[in-house]
N, C-alpha and C positions, 0 to 999 in steps of 0.2 A: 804418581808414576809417570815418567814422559811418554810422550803420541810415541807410538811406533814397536814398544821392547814388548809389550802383550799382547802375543796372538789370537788368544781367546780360548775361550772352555773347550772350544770344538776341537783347533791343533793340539791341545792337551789331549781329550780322548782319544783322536787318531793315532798316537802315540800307544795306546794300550793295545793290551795282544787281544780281546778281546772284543774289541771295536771292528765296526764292519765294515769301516774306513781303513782298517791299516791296510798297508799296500800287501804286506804277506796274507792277508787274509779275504783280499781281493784275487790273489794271484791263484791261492788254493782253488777258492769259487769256480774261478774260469776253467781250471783243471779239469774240474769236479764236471764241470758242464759237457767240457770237449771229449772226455771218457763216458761220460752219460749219452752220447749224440754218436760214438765209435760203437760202443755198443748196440744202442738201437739199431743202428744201421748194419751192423754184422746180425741180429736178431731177426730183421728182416730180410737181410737176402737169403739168410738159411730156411726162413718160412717158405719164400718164394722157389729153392731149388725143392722145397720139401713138395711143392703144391706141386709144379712140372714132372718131380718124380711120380708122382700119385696118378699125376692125368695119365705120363706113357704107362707106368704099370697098368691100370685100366683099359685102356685101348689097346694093350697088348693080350690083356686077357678075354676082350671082346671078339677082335681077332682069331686068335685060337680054339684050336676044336679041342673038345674033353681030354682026347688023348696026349695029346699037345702040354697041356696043363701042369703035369709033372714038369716034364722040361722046365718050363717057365718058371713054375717055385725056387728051380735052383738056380735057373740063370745069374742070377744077382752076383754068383760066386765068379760068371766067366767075365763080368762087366767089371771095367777099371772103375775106383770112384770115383768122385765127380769132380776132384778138384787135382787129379794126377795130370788133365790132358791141360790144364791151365800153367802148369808149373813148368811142363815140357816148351810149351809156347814159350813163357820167359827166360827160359834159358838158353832158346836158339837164340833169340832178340838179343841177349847180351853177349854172344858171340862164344860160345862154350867151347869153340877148333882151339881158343888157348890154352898150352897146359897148364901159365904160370899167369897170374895176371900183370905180370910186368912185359909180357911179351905184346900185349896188345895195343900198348902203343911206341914199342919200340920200334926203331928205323932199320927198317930194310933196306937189303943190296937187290941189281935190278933183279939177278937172276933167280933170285929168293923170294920176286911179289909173287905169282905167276903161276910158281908150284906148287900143286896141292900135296906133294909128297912132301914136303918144306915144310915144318909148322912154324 
């Protein structure tokens, strides 16, 4: 066989779907890793809003006098949860005054920057 036309046993099995050389089977791998790494990390922050929770419940109930205490069991119902005031946040940041979002970077005339009556 001439130098050069055989790659060898190993280009042969990276070829197979089974091999942990193929590149589709690398590519899964990495997936597999960066959704294992999204996860943990959404697992953890929700521990952590869990523990914060737990300390103010606590020190609120330290706080409070016996009579008090009622209230407090149901307060939970007057409290927004905890991820409403984060959504409100990014949606002024992306500029929500638009009705349409093709108006947001459409050009304006002078007398139209100016007024808030003007969307």
């Amino acid at each position: 066989m001439p130098k050069g036309r055989s790659k060898g046993f190993g280009h042969y099995m990276c070829k197979k779907f089974f091999h942990p050389g193929n590149p589709e089977n690398l590519e899964r791998v990495f997936a597999a890793r960066e959704r294992a790494k999204a996860k943990e990390k959404h697992e953890k922050e929700k521990k952590e809003e869990y523990e914060r929770e737990q300390e103010r419940w606590n020190n609120k109930a330290l706080i409070t006098s016996e009579k008090d205490r009622d209230k407090l069991a149901l307060s939970f119902m007057y409290n927004p949860p905890p991820g409403v005031n984060e959504k409100k946040k990014e949606e002024k940041a992306e500029g929500a005054d638009f009705k349409f979002d093709w108006q947001r970077n459409a050009p304006r005339q002078e007398h139209a920057k100016n007024d808030p009556n003007i969307i």
